[in-house]
N, C-alpha and C positions, 0 to 999 in steps of 0.2 A: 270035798268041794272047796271051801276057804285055804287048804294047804295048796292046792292046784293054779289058783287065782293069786297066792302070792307068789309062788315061782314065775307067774308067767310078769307078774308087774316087775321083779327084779331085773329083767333083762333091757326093760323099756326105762329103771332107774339110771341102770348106767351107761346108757345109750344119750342119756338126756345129760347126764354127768359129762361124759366124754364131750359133748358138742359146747357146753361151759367154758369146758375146760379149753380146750380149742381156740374159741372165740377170746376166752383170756388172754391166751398168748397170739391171738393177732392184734390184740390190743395192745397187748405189752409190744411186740416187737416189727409189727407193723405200721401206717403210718394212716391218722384217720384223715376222713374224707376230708373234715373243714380245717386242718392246720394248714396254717400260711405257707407257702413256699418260702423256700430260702431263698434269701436278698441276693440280687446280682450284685458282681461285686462292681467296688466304686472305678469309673472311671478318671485317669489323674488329667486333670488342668492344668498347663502353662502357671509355672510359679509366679510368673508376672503378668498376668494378662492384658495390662492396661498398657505395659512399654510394649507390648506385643503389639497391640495396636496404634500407637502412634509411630511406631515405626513404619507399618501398612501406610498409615496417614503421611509421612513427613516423604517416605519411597513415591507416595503416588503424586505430591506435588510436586517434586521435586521434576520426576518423567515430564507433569504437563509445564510446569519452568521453562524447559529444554523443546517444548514442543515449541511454544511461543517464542522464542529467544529464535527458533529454525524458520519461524514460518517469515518473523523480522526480518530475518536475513535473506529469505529467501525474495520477499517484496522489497529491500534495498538495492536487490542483485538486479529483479526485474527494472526498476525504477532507473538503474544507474546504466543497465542494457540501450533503454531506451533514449535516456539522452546521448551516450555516445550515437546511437543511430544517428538521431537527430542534425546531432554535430559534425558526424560524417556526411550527411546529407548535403546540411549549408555549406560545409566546405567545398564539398562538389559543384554547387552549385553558384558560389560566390564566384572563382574564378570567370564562367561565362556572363554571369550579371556583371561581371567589374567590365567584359571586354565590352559587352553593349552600351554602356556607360554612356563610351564619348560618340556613338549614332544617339544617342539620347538628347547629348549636349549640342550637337549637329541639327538637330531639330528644333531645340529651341531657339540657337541662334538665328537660324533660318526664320524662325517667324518672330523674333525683336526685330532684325533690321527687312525690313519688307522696302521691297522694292517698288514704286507706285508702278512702275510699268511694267510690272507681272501681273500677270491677269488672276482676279482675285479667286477664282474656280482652284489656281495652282495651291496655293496657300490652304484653299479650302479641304485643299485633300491631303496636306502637309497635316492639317491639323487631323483631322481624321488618322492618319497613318500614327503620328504622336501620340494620340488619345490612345489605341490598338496597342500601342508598345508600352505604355505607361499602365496599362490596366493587364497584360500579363503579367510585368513585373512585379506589382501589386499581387497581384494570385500568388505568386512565388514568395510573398512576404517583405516586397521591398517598399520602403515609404522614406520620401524627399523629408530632409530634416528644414523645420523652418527657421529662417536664420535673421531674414531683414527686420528691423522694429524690436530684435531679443537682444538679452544683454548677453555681451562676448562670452562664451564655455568652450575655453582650452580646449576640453572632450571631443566638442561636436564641431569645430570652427576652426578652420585656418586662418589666421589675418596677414595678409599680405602689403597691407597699406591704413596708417593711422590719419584721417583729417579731419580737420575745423570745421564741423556743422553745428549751427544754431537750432534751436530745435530740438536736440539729441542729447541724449544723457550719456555721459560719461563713460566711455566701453559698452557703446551700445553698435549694433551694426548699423551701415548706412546703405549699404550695397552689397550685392550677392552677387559676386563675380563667377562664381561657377556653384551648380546646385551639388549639397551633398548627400547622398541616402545611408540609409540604413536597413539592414538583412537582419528585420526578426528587432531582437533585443541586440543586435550589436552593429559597432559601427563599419558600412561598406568602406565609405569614402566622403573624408569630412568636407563643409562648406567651405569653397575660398571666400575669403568676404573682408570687406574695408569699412574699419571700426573709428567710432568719433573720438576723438579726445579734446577734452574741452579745456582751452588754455586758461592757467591762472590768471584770477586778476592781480592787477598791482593797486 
């Protein structure tokens, strides 16, 4: 009995041996459960990162520079459009205000020297028709320069005759001989006008 019982234990010794042995060598040459993985490997970075970036930086102001610098030019171009318009306009339009002028000057003369024996209804519509041409012109941008009571400017004043008024300062106007206007900021057609000049005393 006892020699039977240890034959039969020797086959389960090296059964149990063999599976030792085994497990050894997956230990040895196997890889266990909780060892760390191996490290990815490094990725390389820009030797200079920080000129890297201001060059991004110095790149990207530089574009919006040039944006602003375009958009300048782009509103001096519109701006500089618009006044030649402008200019082309009033020049168009100066030639017929200059011919209307002297019907203007026609009217006024007309109602200085009034005649007592024209009936005053005539005059009456003289003036109305005056006021109607003087208030288009006006829309158009035209306005009478004032001349009598100001002192003489070369610019805006013709003088056609210097005399001896009392009363009057020295290059001052005394008489508007013929009215002159103005288109806008320039001048249509200057005032004719007779300027005082005051003689030295002795």
């Amino acid at each position: 009995m006892n020699q039977e019982n240890e034959t039969k234990s020797e086959p389960l010794l090296d059964k149990a041996a063999t599976t030792a042995e085994t497990e050894g060598e997956g230990a040895t040459h196997g890889t266990a459960p909780d060892e760390p993985p191996a490290s990815a490997p490094n990725v390389r970075l820009p030797e200079d990162l920080a000129a890297a970036y201001q060059k991004v930086v110095a790149e990207k102001d530089e574009l919006y520079d040039r944006l602003l610098r375009k958009q300048a030019e782009f509103e001096n171009y519109r701006k500089r459009i618009q006044r030649e318009k402008e200019i082309f306009l009033q020049d168009a339009n100066a030639d017929l205000i200059r011919a209307l002028l002297p019907v203007l000057d026609g009217f006024e003369r007309a109602l200085r020297h009034r005649d007592k024996s024209v009936p005053k209804g005539f005059y009456e519509g003289v003036e109305l028709i005056h006021q109607e041409l003087l208030g288009v012109l006006a829309r158009a941008g035209v306005t009478p320069i004032e001349a009598a009571g100001k002192p003489f400017d070369p610019h805006l004043h013709q003088a056609v005759e210097t005399v001896e008024a009392e009363g009057h300062r020295d290059q001052e106007v005394v008489e508007e001989v013929q009215r002159g206007y103005k288109l806008k900021n320039r001048l249509l057609r200057p005032s004719i006008v007779k300027v005082a000049a005051v003689a030295a005393r002795k």
